[in-house]
C-alpha positions as CSV (number, residue, x, y, z in Angstrom):
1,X,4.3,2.6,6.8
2,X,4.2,3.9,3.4
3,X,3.9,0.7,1.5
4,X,2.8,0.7,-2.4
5,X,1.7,-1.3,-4.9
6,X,3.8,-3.3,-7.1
7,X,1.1,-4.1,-9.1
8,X,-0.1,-0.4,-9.4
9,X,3.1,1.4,-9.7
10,X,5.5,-0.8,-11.7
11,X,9.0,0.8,-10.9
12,X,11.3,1.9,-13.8
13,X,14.2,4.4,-12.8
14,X,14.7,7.2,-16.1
15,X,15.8,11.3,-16.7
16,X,12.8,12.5,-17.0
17,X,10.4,13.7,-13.9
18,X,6.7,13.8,-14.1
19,X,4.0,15.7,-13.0
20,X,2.1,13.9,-10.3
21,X,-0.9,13.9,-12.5
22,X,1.2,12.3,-14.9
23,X,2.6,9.7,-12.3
24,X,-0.8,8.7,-12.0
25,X,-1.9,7.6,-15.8
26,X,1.8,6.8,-16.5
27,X,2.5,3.1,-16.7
28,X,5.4,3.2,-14.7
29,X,7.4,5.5,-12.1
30,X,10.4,6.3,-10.4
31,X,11.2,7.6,-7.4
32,X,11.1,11.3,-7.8
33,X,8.0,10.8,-9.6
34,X,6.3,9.4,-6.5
35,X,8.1,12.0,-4.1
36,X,6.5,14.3,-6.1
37,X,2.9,12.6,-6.2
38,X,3.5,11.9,-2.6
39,X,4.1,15.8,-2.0
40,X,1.4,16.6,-4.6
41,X,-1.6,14.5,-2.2
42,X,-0.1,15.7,0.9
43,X,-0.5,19.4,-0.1
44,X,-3.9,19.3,-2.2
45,X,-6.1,16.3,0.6
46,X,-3.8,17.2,3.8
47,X,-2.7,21.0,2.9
48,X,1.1,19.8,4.7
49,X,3.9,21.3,2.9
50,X,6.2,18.1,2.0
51,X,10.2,18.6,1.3
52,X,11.5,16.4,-1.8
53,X,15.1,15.0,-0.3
54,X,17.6,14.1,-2.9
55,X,20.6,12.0,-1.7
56,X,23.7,14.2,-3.9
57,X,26.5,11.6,-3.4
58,X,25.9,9.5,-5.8
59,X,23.0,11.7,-6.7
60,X,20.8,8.8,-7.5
61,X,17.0,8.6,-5.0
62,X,14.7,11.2,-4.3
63,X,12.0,10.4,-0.9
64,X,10.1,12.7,1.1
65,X,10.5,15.1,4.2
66,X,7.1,15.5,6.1
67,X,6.7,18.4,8.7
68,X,7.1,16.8,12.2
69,X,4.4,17.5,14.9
70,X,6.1,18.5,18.3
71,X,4.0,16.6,20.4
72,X,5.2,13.5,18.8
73,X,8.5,12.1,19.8
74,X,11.1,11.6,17.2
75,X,12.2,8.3,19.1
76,X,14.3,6.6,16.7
77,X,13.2,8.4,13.8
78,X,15.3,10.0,10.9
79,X,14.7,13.5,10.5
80,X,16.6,16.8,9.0
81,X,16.2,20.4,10.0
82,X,15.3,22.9,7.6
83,X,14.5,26.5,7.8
84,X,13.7,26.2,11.5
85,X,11.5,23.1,11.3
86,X,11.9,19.6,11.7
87,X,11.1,17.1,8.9
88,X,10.6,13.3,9.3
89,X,12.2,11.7,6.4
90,X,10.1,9.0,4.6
91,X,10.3,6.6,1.3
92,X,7.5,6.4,-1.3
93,X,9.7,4.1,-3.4
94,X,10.9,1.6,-1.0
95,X,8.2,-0.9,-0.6
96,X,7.3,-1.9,2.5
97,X,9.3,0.9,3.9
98,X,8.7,2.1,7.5
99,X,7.6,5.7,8.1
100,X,10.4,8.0,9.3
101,X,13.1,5.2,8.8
102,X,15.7,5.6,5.8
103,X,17.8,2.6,4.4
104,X,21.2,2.2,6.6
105,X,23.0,2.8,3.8
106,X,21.7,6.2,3.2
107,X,21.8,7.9,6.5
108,X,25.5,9.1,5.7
109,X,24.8,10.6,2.4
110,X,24.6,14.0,1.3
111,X,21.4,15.8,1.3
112,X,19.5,18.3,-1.1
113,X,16.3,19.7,-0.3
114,X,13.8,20.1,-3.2
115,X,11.0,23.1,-1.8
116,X,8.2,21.9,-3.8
117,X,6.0,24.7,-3.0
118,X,8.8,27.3,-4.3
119,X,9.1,24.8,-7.7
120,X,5.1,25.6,-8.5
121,X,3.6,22.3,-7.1
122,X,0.1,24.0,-7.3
């Protein structure tokens, strides 16, 4: 599950997206702010190449897409395709949030797919 901290990451939805280094001394974040300190971690500690997701209609949460092992079942999981590869599809906003599981009210909406590693995450 990817479950966060209230405490630690007070939420506060704005315009303006940070830097994951700034995510981390700011003293609050959003939710493309944490996809993008999520993605940051995953590709420095884990070296896996994580998808930002951004629902376009209304165009209004970012999560993450994490590369999906093919030994693992997908089960019940929510997932997209993209360039040839599946990608589970996970929340670092939503507290308490289960991994691969996206609110019911999203799985309808339309999807963008932020490449971080072609927008310079190093």
């Amino acid at each position: 599950d990817f479950i966060s901290s209230k405490e630690a990451f007070p939420y506060k939805a704005d315009t303006k997206s940070l830097f994951a280094e700034e995510t981390l001394a700011a003293s609050e974040s959003d939710c493309e702010d944490r996809a993008v300190l999520f993605a940051a971690l995953a590709h420095e500690l884990l070296d896996i190449k994580v998808l930002g997701i951004e629902y376009t209609n209304p165009s209004d949460h970012v999560i993450v897409a994490i590369p999906h092992k093919a030994d693992v079942p997908l089960n019940n999981l929510d997932f997209i395709d993209y360039k040839g590869e599946t990608y589970i599809l996970g929340d670092p906003t939503a507290y308490g949030a289960a991994y691969g599981k996206v609110a019911e009210g999203r799985k309808n909406q339309s999807l963008n797919v932020i490449d971080f590693e072609s927008q310079c995450i190093d």
